[in-house]
C-alpha positions in Angstrom: -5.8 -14.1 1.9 -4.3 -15.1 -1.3 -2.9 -12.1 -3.4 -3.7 -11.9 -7.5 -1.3 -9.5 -8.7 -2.5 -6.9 -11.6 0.4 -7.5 -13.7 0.0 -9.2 -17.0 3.3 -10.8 -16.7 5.3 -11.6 -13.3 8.7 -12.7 -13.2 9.9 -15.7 -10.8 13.0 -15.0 -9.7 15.5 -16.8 -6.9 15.7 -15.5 -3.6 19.5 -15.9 -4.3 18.8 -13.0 -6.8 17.1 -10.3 -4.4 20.7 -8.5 -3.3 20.9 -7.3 -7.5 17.6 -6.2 -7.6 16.9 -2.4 -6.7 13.5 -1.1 -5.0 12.0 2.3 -4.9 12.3 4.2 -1.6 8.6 4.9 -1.8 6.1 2.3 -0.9 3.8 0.6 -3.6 1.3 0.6 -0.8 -0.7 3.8 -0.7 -3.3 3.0 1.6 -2.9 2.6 4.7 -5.0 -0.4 5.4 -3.5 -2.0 2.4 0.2 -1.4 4.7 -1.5 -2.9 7.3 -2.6 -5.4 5.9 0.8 -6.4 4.6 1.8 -6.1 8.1 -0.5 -8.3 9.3 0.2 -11.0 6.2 3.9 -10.5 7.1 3.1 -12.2 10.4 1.2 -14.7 9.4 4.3 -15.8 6.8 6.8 -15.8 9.6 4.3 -18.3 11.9 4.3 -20.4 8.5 8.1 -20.4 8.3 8.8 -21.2 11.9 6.5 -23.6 12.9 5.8 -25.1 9.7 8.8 -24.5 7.7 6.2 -23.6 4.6 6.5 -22.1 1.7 4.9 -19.2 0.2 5.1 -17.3 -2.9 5.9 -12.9 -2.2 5.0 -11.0 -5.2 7.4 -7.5 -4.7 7.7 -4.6 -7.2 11.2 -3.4 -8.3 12.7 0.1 -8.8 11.9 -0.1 -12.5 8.0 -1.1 -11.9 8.2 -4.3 -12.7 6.1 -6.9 -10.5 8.0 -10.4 -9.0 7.3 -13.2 -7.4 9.1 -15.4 -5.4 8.8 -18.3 -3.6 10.6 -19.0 0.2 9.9 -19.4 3.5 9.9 -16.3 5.9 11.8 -16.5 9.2 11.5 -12.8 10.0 9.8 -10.0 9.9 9.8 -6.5 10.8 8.5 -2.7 10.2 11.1 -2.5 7.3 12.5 -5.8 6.0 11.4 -9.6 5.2 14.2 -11.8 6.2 13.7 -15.1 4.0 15.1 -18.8 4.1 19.1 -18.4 3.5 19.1 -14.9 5.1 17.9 -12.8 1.8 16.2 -9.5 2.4 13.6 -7.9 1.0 11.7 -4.3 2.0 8.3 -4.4 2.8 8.0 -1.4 1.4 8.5 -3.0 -2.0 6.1 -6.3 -1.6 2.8 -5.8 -3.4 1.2 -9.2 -1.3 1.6 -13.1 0.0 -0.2 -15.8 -1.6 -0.1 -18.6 0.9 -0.6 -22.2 -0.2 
């Protein structure tokens, strides 16, 4: 399921970039089948990065409330972090959806 984000405006940002950005301890998720969900989306991105070495595009909320998106290849995933192409993190406490392509 492709995600459409809400945001009038989304920054594109490098996954080089993720280590300066800053994300909320809470989760932007406040339902919990919208968490698993995520979860279950998270998964499906890591089979897409391992077996097919394809791209998707993450959209992620920072600290200050602004919405992101960027696009990489997932190689892990667990209960608290996306590990992306080039070993960039990201919480996924902090991603808002995948849109797969």
């Amino acid at each position: 399921m492709s995600f459409i984000p809400a945001a009038a405006t989304v920054e594109i940002v490098e996954k080089e970039a993720l280590e300066s950005l800053l994300f909320s301890p809470e989760d932007v998720l406040t339902e919990v089948a919208d968490r698993q969900r995520r979860r279950a989306d998270a998964d499906r991105a890591v089979t897409l990065g391992n077996a097919y070495h394809g791209k998707l595009d993450i959209y992620f909320q920072t600290a200050d409330g602004a919405t992101k998106r960027v696009a990489t290849t997932v190689w892990a995933a667990d209960a608290e972090h996306l590990t992306l192409k080039s070993g960039a993190m990201l919480p996924l406490r902090a991603v808002l959806g995948f849109d797969f392509y």
